[in-house]
C-alpha positions in Angstrom: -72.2 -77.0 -25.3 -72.6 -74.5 -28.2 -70.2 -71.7 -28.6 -67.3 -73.5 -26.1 -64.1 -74.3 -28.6 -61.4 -76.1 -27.8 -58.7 -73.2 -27.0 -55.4 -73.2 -29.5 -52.2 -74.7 -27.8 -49.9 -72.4 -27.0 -46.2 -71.9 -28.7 -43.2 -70.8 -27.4 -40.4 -70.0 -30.4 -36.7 -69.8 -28.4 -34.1 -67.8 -29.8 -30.4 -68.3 -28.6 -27.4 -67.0 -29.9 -24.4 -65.0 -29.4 -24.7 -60.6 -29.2 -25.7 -59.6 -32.9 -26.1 -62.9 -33.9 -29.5 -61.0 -35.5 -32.1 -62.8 -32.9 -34.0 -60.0 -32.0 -34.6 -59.1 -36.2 -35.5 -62.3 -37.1 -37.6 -62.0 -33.9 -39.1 -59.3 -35.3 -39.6 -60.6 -38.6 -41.1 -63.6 -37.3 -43.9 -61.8 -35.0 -44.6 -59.9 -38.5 -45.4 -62.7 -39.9 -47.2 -64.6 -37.5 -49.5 -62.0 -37.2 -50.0 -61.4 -40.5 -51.6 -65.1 -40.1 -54.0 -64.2 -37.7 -52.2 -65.7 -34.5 -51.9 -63.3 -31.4 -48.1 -62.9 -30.7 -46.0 -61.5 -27.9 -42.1 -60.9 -28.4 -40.1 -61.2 -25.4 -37.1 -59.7 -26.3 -33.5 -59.6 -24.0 -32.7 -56.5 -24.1 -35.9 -55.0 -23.2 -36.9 -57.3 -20.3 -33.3 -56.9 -19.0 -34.5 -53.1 -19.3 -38.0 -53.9 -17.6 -38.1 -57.1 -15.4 -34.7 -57.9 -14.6 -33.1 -54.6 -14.3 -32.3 -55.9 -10.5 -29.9 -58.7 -12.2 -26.3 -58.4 -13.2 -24.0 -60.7 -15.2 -22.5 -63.2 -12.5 -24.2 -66.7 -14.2 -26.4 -66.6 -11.3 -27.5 -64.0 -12.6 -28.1 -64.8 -16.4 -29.5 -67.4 -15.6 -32.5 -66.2 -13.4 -32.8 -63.9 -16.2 -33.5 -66.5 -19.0 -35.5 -68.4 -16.1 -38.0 -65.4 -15.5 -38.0 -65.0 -19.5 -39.2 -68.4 -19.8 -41.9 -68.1 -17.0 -43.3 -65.6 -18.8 -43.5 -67.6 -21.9 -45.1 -70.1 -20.2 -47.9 -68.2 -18.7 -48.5 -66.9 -22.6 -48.1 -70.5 -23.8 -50.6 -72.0 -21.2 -53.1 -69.2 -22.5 -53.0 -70.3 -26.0 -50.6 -67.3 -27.1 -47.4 -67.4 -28.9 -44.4 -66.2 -27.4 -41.2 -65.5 -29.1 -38.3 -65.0 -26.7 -34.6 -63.4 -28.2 -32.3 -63.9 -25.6 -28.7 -64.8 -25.6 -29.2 -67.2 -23.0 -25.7 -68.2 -23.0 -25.4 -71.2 -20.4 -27.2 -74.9 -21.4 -28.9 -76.0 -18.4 -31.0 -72.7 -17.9 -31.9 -73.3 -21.8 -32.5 -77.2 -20.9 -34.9 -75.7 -17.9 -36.7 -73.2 -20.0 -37.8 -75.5 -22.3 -38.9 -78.2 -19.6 -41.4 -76.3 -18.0 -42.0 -74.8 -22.1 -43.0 -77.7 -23.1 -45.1 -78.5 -20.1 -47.1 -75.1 -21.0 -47.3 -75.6 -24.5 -45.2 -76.2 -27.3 -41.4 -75.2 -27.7 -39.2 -74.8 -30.7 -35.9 -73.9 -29.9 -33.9 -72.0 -32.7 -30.2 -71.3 -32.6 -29.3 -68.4 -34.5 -25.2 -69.5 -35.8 -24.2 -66.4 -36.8 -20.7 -67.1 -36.5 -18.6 -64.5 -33.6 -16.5 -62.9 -36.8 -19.8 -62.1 -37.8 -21.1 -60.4 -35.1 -18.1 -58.7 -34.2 -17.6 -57.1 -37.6 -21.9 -56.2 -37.3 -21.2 -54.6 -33.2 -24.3 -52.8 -32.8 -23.9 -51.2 -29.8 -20.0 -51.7 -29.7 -20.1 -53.8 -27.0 -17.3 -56.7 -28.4 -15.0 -53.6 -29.0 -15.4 -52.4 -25.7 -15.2 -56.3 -24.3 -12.0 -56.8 -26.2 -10.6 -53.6 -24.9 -11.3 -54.7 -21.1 -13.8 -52.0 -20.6 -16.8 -54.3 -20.7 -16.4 -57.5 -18.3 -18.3 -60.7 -18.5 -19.3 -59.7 -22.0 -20.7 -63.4 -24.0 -18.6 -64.7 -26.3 -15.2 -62.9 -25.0 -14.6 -62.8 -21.7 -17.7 -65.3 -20.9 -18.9 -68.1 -22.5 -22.0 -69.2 -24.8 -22.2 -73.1 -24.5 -24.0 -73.4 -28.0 -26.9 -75.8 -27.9 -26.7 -79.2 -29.1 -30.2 -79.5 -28.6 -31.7 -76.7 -30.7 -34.9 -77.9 -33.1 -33.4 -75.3 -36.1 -30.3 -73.6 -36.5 -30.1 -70.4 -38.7 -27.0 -68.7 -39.7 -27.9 -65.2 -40.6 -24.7 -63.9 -42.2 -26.1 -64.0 -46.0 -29.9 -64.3 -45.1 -32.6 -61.9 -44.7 -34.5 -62.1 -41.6 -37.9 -62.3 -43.6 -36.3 -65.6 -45.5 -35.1 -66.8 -42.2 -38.5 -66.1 -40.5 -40.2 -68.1 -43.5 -38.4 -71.4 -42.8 -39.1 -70.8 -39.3 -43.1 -70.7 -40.1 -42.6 -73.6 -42.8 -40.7 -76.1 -40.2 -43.7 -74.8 -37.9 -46.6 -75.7 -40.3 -44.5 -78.9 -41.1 -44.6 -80.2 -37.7 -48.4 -78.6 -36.9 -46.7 -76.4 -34.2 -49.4 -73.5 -35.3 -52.2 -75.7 -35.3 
């Protein structure tokens, strides 16, 4: 039938990493460019869907985890539409990471990228001052201090972004994507 096509597959681009590890920026850096070649592209960052969708959640694992969980059903839904969705989340504990990219994958496809900026690293960067205030007691169940980040084995590319700028970093994520026809 004329004027049907054969609807793009939808992507999903996970980013994990510890608090000012730098995933939101390269987030950021990577919707840039993605659009800039044409492709429709929705960034789901943490801190604003903790703002917006999860503002009922706290920071018991339970809790973290539904968090990354609703995250990734959102994704999904943009994946399953053809769209490209590009999640920064710390998303601190494996098997919620291991479950968002299960149903991920079943949506569309799934790179997962670990952003390695070491914890020295993001401590020294502190944004919002939250590992000062962590290390001081103030802030409990803060990632990385008083909680853990199980750091993924499983990740498809790891980027360390102490000495690299975001739009560098966001270029090897679009060359390993053209590499493996991810944005076909």
């Amino acid at each position: 039938m004329r004027g049907l096509m054969t609807p793009r597959r939808g992507l999903i681009v996970f980013l994990t990493g510890l608090p000012g590890a730098g995933k939101s920026t390269l987030a950021r850096a990577l919707r840039k460019r993605l659009a800039q070649a044409g492709r429709t592209v929705t960034l789901l960052d943490g801190d604003e869907v903790r703002t917006l969708l999860s503002s009922d959640l706290g920071y018991s694992r339970p809790d973290r985890d539904l968090n990354v969980l609703r995250i990734g059903y959102v994704a999904a839904e943009i994946a399953r539409h053809g769209g490209i969705a590009i999640c920064a989340q710390i998303a601190p504990y494996a098997a919620a990471r291991a479950e968002v990219r299960r149903r991920g994958s079943a949506a569309g496809r799934f790179l997962s990228l670990y952003v390695s900026t070491p914890i020295e690293v993001c401590e020294r960067r502190d944004p919002k001052g939250h590992y000062a205030r962590a290390r001081a007691g103030i802030l409990p169940e803060f990632t990385g201090v008083s909680d853990p980040y199980e750091a993924p084995l499983d990740a498809d590319l790891s980027i360390d972004l102490q000495d690299c700028a975001p739009e560098a970093a966001a270029e090897q994520v679009v060359s390993r994507l053209q590499r493996e026809g991810l944005l076909d």
